[in-house]
C-alpha positions in Angstrom: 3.6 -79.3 -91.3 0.5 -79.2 -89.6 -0.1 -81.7 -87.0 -4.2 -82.0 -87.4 -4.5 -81.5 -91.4 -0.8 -82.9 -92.8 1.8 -80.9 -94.7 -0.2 -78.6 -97.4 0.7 -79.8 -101.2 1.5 -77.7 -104.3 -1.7 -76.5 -105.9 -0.3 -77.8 -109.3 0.8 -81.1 -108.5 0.0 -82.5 -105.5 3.3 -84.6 -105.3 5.3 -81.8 -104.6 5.9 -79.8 -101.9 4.0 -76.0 -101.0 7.2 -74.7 -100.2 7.5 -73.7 -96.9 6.2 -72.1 -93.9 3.5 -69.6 -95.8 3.2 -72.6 -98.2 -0.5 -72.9 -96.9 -1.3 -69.5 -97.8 0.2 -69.7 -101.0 -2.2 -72.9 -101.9 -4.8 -71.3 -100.7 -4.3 -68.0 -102.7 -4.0 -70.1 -106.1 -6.7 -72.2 -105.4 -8.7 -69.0 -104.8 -9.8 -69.9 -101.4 -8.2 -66.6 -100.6 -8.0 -63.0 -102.2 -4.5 -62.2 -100.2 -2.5 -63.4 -98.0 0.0 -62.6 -95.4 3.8 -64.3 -94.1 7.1 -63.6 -92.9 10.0 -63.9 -94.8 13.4 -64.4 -93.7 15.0 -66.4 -96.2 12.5 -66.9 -98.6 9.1 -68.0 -96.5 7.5 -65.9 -98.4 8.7 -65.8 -101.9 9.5 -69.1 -102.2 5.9 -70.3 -101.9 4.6 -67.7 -103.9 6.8 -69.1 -106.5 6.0 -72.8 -106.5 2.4 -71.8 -106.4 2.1 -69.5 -109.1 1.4 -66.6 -107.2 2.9 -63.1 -106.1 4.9 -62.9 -103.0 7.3 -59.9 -101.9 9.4 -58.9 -99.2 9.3 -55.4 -98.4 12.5 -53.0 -97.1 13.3 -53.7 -93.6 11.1 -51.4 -91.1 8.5 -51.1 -94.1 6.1 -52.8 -92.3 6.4 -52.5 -88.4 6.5 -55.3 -86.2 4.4 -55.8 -83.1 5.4 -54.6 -79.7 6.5 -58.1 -78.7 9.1 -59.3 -81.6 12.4 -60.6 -80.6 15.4 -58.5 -81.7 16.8 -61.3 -84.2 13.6 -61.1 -85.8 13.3 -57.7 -86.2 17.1 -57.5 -87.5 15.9 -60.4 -90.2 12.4 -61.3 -90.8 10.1 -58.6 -92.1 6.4 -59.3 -93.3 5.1 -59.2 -96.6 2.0 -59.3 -98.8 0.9 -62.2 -101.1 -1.5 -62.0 -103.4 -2.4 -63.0 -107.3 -1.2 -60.0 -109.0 1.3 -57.1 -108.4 -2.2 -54.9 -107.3 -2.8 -57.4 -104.8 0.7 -56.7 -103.2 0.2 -52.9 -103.4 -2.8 -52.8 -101.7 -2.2 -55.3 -99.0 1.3 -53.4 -98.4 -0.3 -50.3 -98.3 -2.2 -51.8 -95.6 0.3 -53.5 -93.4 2.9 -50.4 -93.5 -0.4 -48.9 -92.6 -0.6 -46.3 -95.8 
């Protein structure tokens, strides 16, 4: 939920819901506002709105893509980031790029 713009809706159908906290970025990758996009995933922030969108989303190994100097320990025990993108060459280029290949 975004307090200035509203909660983002499903590129499909706009009744249903984006799917979570990189919801926005998944919208905005099937809408093509967007060539790739970015998120964490913990429990499925990532994947799961790659999913309802109709897009690619993947959540690497742990420790594939560092973390910045700052993250909390719980988060670097459970989240890790991930690419999203509209095809599996999309995820292998931005992961390539965030593990810093």
């Amino acid at each position: 939920y975004n307090p200035l713009l509203g909660t983002p809706r499903n590129a499909y159908d706009p009744a249903r819901i984006a799917g979570g906290s990189s919801g926005g970025a998944a919208v905005a990758l099937a809408l093509r506002m967007l060539p790739v996009a970015d998120g964490s995933d913990m429990m499925g922030s990532l994947r799961n709105p790659a999913a309802y969108n109709n897009v690619y989303g993947f959540r690497p190994s742990q420790g594939r893509v560092p973390h910045g100097p700052q993250a909390e320990l719980f988060v670097q025990q459970l989240a890790t980031e991930g690419p999203m993108g509209r095809s599996v060459a999309d995820l292998a280029r931005l992961l390539a790029t965030q593990a810093g290949y």
